[in-house]
Structures are given as structure tokens and as C-alpha cells.
ZAMARGU-4260 file (C-alpha; in steps of 0.2 Angstrom, whole numbers, plus 5000, padded with zeros to 4 digits):
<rodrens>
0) 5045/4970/5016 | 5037/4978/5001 | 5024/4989/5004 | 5013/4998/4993 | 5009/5013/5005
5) 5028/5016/5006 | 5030/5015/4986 | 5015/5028/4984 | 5021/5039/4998 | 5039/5038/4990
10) 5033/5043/4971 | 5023/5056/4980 | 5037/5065/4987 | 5047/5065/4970 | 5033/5072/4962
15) 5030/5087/4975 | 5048/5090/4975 | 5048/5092/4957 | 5034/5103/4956 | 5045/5117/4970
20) 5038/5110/4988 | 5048/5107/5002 | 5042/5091/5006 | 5052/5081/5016 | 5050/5060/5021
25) 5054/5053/5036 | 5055/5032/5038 | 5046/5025/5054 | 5050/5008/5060 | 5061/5002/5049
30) 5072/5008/5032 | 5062/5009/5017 | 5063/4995/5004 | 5057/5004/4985 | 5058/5002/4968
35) 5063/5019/4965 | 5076/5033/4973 | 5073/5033/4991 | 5066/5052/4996 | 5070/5050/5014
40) 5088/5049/5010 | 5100/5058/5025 | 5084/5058/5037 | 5085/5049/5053 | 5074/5034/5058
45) 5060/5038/5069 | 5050/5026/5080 | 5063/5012/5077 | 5055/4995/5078 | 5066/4988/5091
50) 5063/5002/5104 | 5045/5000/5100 | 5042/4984/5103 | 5053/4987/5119 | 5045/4999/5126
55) 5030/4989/5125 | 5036/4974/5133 | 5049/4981/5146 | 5042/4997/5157 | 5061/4999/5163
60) 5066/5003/5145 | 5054/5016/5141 | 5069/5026/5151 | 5087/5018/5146 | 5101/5029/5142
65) 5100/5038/5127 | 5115/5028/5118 | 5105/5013/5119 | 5089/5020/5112 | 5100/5027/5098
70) 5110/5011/5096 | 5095/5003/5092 | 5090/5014/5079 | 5106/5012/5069 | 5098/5007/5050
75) 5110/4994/5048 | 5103/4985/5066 | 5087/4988/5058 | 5089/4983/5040 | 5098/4965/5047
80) 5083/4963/5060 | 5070/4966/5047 | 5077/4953/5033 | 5075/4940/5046 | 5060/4945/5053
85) 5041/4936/5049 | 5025/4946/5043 | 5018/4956/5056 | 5002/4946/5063 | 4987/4959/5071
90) 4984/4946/5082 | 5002/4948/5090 | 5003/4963/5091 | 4986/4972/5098 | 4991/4981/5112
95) 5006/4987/5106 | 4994/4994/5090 | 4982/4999/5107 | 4996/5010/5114 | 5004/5017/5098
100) 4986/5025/5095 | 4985/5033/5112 | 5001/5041/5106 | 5009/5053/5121 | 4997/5042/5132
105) 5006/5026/5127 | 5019/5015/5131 | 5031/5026/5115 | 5028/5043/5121 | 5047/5043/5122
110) 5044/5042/5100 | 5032/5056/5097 | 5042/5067/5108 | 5058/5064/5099 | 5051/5066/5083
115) 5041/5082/5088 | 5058/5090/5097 | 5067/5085/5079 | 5055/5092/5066 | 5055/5109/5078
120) 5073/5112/5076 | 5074/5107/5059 | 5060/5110/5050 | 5045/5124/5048 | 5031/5113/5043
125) 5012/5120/5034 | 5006/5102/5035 | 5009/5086/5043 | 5005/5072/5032 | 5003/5053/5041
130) 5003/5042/5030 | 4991/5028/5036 | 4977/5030/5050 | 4986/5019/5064 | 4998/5033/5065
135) 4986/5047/5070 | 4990/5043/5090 | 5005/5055/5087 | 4995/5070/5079 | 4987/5077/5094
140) 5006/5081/5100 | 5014/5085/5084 | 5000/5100/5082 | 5004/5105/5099 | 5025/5106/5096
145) 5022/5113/5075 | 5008/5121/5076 | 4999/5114/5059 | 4986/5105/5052 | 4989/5087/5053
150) 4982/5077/5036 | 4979/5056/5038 | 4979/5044/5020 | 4975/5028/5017 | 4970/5016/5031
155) 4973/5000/5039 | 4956/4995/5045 | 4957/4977/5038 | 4973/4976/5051 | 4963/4981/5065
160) 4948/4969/5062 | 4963/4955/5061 | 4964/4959/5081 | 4958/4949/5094 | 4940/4954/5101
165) 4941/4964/5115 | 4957/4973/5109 | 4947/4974/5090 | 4934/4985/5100 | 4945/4992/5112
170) 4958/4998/5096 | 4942/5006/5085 | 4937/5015/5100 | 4953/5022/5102 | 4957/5026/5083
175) 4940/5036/5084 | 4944/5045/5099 | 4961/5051/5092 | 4953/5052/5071 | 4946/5069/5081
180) 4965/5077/5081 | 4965/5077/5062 | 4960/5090/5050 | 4958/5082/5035 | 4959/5064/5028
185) 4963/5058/5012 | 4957/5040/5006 | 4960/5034/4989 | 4944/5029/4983 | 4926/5034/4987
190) 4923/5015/4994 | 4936/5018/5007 | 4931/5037/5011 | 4913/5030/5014 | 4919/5016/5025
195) 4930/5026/5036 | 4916/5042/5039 | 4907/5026/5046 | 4916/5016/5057 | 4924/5032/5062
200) 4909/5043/5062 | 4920/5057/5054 | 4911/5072/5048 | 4913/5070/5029 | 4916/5088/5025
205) 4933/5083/5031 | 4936/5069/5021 | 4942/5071/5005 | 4945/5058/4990 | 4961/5058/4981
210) 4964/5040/4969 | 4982/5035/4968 | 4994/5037/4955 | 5010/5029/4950 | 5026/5033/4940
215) 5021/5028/4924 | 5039/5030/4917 | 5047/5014/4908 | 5028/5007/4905 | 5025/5000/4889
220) 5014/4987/4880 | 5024/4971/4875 | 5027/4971/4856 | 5011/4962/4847 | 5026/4950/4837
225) 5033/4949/4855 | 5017/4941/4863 | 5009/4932/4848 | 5026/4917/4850 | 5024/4917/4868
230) 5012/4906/4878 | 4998/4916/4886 | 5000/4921/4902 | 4991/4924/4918 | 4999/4938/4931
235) 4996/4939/4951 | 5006/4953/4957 | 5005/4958/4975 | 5011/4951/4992 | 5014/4932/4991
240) 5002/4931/5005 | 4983/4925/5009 | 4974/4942/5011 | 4980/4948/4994 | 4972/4934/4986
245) 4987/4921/4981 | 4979/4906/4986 | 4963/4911/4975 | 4971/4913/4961 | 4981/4897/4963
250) 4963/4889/4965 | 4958/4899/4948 | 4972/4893/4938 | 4970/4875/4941 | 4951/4879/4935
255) 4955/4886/4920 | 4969/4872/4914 | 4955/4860/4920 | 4942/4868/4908 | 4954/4864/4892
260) 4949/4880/4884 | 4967/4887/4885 | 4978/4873/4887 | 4994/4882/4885 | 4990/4895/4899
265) 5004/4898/4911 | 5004/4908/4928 | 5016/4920/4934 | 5018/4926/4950 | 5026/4941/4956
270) 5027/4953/4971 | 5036/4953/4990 | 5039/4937/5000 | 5045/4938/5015 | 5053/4923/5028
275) 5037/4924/5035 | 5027/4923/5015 | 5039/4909/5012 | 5028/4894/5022 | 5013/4899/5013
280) 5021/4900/4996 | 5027/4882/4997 | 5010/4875/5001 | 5002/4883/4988 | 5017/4876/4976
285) 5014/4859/4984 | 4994/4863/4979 | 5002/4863/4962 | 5011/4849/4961 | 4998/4840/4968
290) 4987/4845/4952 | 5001/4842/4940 | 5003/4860/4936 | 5019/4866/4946 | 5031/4865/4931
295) 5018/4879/4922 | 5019/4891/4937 | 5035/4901/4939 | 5036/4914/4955 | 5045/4930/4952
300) 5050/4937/4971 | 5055/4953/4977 | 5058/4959/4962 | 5067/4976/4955 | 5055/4991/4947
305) 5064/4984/4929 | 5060/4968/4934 | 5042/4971/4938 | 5040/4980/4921 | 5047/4967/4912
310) 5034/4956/4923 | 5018/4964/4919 | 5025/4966/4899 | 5024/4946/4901 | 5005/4944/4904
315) 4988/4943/4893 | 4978/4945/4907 | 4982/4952/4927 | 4970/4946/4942 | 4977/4948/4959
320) 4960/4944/4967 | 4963/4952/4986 | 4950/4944/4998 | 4949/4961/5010 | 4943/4980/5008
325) 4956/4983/4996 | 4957/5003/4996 | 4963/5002/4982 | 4977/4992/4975 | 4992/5001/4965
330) 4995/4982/4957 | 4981/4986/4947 | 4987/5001/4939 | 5005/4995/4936 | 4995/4984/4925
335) 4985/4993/4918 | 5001/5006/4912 | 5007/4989/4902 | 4993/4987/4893 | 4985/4973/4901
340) 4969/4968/4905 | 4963/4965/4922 | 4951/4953/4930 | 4947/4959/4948 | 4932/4952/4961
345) 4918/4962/4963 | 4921/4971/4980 | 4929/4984/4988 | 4938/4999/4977 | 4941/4986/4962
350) 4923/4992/4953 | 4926/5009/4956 | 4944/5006/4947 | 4937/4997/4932 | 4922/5008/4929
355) 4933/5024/4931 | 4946/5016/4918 | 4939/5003/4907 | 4953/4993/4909 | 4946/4977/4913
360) 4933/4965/4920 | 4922/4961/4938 | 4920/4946/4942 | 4913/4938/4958 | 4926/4932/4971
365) 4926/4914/4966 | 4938/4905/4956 | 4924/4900/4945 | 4917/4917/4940 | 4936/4922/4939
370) 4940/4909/4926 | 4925/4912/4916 | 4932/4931/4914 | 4949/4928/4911 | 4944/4914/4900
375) 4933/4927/4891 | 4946/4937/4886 | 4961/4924/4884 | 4948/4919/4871 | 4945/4935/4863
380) 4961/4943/4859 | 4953/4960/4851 | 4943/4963/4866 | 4957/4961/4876 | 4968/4974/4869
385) 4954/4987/4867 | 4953/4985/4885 | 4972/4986/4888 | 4973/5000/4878 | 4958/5009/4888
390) 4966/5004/4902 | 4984/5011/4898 | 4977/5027/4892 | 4965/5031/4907 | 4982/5025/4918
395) 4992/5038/4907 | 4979/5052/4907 | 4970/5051/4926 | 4980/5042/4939 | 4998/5043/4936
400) 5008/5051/4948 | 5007/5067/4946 | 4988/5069/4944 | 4988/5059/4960 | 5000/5075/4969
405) 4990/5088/4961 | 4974/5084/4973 | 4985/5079/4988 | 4991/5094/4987 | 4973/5103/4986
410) 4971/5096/5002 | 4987/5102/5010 | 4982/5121/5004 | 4966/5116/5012 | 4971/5111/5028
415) 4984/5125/5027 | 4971/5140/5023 | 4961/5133/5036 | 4971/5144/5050 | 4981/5130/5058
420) 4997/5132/5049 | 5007/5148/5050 | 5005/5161/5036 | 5021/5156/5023 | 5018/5158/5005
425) 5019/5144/4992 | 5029/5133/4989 | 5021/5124/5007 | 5031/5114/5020 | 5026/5096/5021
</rodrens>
């Protein structure tokens, strides 16, 4: 699948390497799929998805021979299992998600303890970096084998309320209990870092807010003679998926080619999709039909980073409407670094992004308010590239990669000088 935590962590890496840290990137579950060089190149697979899922269902396997455990690691198995594979569902998975937070208490000690016994005999690490709170389960033994400061981004906390009830409840207590192992998180926008010191009851004097960044290489505005013979255009760009708000905007499009007002409005539709993306992608093209307006949608899957430049340099306005706590939404800024203008809802870090760039518009999580914004601007060309523009220079200035690396990396000295990590001197082991 694409994944936008696996992309950030991935430009991350690059950019630390590239300023002298020995950072190093290990895969969990399953190989990476990115848009740019892969930095976990020559590193094993930890926690394979096969032997995880195993070792929930069979006790007996939680102690096969090591061949098999290794057999079933092989990238290849993994990389052919995975294309066939559907989205993962919390509601399938809860106690597996129960037991990989309990960590050397679950059902995949076997996991943390291979992965422990391989980063001590290969690497001296200043700081462990996990990249999303569902992992932290492995933190308390990690600091036991390495010796350092462990350090937890982003979050998954809409997964977790997708669990069944008592397993919902029963998953938060656990993630609390365990959130106690870490020094230092990081969350990507001051709504997330607020949520999470509350549902986690987390002193905040050991949260810190770093925004995200992107690799804002390759990004440039469409040419104005290129966009003024073209029809205008519409962008989604995220996973082809209900929670990231596909559905909505589907329901926003009809609404504005219902108005009239831009009767040449086309949408496209880009991001990851997934055999088990594909069902819902159909209905919403047989939404379309239904309204007359499937032959002025086109969708854009899984597309390459050239392709998803070429994407965003297509559109007048972007709106990828996510209907969860969004932490934060990379899509935004990929936009943004093309010039475009954004229409997002009113919720979760999307205000936060518009106020801190300028870049676009808030609009309440309706398709009627949505069209209304987008329509404002579709009808107001000069507005509309005064906030591209803002957008693209706050995207270019504040959170591009390397900005974004610069305070992770704050945090790392942090965590290091805080007498958890042993005393080596710059450039830190991550």
C-alpha cells in the first residue's frame, strides 16, 4: 500500500543522511512501497506480517524452527502476499493490535527479541526512533538491549477507535500503560500533540511538535498559457478509501456541476488503491454514472512521484476532505509545493496548516460548504493564485524536508542529552 508515514519517514532518513547522521531504516511487516529511493535498502525485514499474524492465531508457531520463521520473511513471499492482500480493518485485527502493544508480553515476543539481538550486534544506536505509537509495545525491551532513549511519531489513534468496544478500551489502556516507556514524542501538529497528552495522559513537557515536510524537489506551478487551455480542474489525492474523504468529495463534485457555475469542471482523482480500495472505488464510479458525470472524472491509481507531480501541476483547486483527526495530511503540502490552492474541512490539523501557510480555504465538512469554497475560487482566478503562490512559498520556506529534520533532530539531541544514550559525539546514531 501507499502510506504517507512510510514516505515521510523515508525523506526523513535521506535528509539526516545528508546532513552526516548515521541514520539507519528498518521495514516492519512488509517492504516499503515509495516514491523515492528506498533508505532501508540491504536491511532485513523485521516483524514480517506472515509470522505476525501466525503467531497470533497458532501458539505452536510462536516456537517453529528457525528456517521457517525465516522463510517467511523472504521480501519476495512478502511483496507477492501483500499485492493480493485487502486493507487492513481494526475491527479484524484487535487483538492482534492488543498483543503487539504488550510487546515482550505478547503473542510476538519472538519479534522484539530478534530485532533487539540484531540492532546490538550491528549497530550502536543514540536514539531509537518508532515511527507510529502502535509500535511503542517494543520500546520497553529495546531500551533494556541498547540502552537509549526511545522517541515515538505520529499516531494511529483513529485506528484504534475503529476497534471493537471492549478491545477499543482494553487497546487505549494498554497503549497508555506502555506510552510510559518512551522519552519523547513527536506529533506533527499542535492538534495531534494536544489530543495525544489527553487520551494518553502524557506529561507535555515530553511531547514535542515537529510539522512535516516533504521533498519539494521537481515541484513547480503549471505554466499560466499551460492552465489557461485546459478545463478547470478539481484534485483528491490520497488513499482511494472512505476515511480519507473520497466519497465526500465525489458528493462535492456532483454539487458543484449541479450548480452550473462551472460547467466545464472536471475531477481528478489520484493516490493508492488497493484490491481491497478497489470495491469502494467502483461504487463511487457507479455514484457517478448514475448522476451523468462519470466520463468527467478520470482516477489516477498508484501512481509514480513524476506522475504525482504531473497530477497536482493538472489542478485549479485541491480538496481531499478526510473525515477523521487527520494529524496532518502530507497531500496537502504536495499541493501546496504546485502552486495550488486548497479547500480543506474545518477539523483536525487542516486549520492549523492553512493558518500557518495561507495556502487555501476552511470550509465545514459538508459537500455544500465545500463547493461554495471551491467555487469561490474556481470563480476568482487572481485570488486563487495569490493563495497558490502563498502556499507554494510557505511550503518552500517552513515545511520542506529539511526544515522538518532539523527539529526531529532537536529532539533526538534531546532525548540523547538526557542521560539515556551512551556519551558519542555528533554525528548521532539513529
Amino acid at each position: 500500500m501507499y502510506c504517507g508515514g512510510c514516505f515521510r519517514d523515508n525523506a526523513l532518513v535521506m535528509a539526516l543522511r545528508r546532513m552526516g547522521h548515521d541514520t539507519l531504516m528498518l521495514p516492519l511487516y512488509l517492504p516499503l512501497t515509495l516514491d523515492e529511493k528506498d533508505q532501508s535498502t540491504g536491511t532485513p525485514i523485521f516483524f514480517s506480517g506472515v509470522n505476525v499474524f501466525l503467531e497470533q492465531k497458532w501458539p505452536w508457531f510462536r516456537h517453529a524452527p528457525e528456517w521457517l520463521h525465516r522463510a517467511l520473511a523472504s521480501p519476495k513471499l512478502l511483496k507477492l502476499l501483500g499485492g493480493m492482500a485487502g486493507k487492513t480493518r481494526a475491527e479484524d485485527v484487535g487483538e492482534l493490535t492488543i498483543s503487539m502493544l504488550r510487546g515482550e508480553e505478547g503473542n510476538q515476543a519472538r519479534e522484539v527479541d530478534e530485532l533487539g539481538r540484531w540492532l546490538k550486534a550491528n549497530r550502536q544506536c543514540d536514539v531509537i526512533a518508532l515511527s507510529n505509537i502502535l509500535l511503542v509495545g517494543m520500546a520497553r525491551k529495546l531500551k533494556q538491549e541498547l540502552g537509549a532513549p526511545v522517541v515515538s511519531v505520529q499516531g494511529e489513534d483513529t485506528f484504534l477507535d475503529g476497534l471493537p468496544g471492549p478491545l477499543r478500551a482494553t487497546a487505549w489502556k494498554v497503549l497508555a500503560e506502555r506510552a510510559r516507556d518512551v522519552d519523547y514524542f513527536i506529533a506533527p501538529s499542535r492538534y495531534f500533540a494536544e489530543l495525544m497528552t489527553r487520551r494518553l495522559s502524557l506529561p507535555p513537557g515530553r511531547v514535542r511538535v515537529v510539522h512535516n515536510g516533504i521533498n519539494v524537489e521537481g515541484y513547480s506551478p503549471a505554466s499560466p498559457a499551460g492552465a489557461g487551455q485546459r478545463r478547470p480542474t478539481l484534485g483528491y489525492f490520497a488513499r482511494m478509501c472512505p476515511e480519507k474523504g473520497l466519497g465526500l468529495v465525489v458528493d462535492t463534485f456532483i454539487e458543484l456541476r449541479r450548480s452550473g457555475r462551472v460547467p466545464e469542471l472536471q475531477l481528478h482523482c489520484g493516490g493508492g488503491c488497493g484490491p481491497g480500495d478497489e470495491p469502494f472505488v467502483e461504487e463511487q464510479k457507479g455514484r457517478l454514472e448514475k448522476a451523468g458525470l462519470l466520463g468527467e472524472v478520470t482516477f489516477f491509481p498508484n501512481v509514480s512521484r513524476e506522475g504525482k507531480i504531473s497530477f497536482f501541476q493538472s489542478l485549479d483547486v485541491f480538496c481531499t476532505p478526510a473525515l477523521y483527526g487527520e494529524a496532518f495530511g502530507l497531500y496537502v503540502l504536495e499541493a501546496m509545493a504546485a502552486g495550488v490552492p486548497v479547500v480543506q474541512p474545518r477539523h483536525a490539523a487542516f486549520p492549523e496548516i492553512i493558518e500557518a501557510t495561507g495556502g487555501g480555504l476552511i470550509a465545514e465538512a459538508e459537500a455544500p460548504a465545500l463547493a461554495r469554497a471551491i467555487e469561490e475560487l474556481l470563480l476568482a482566478p487572481e485570488r486563487a493564485r495569490t493563495l497558490g503562490t502563498a502556499g507554494r512559498e510557505a511550503v518552500r520556506n517552513r515545511f520542506h524536508v529539511d526544515r522538518m529534520a532539523d527539529g526531529v533532530l532537536a529532539v533526538y539531541q534531546e532525548a540523547a542529552r538526557a542521560g539515556h544514550a551512551p556519551s558519542t559525539p555528533n554525528p548521532r546514531n539513529v
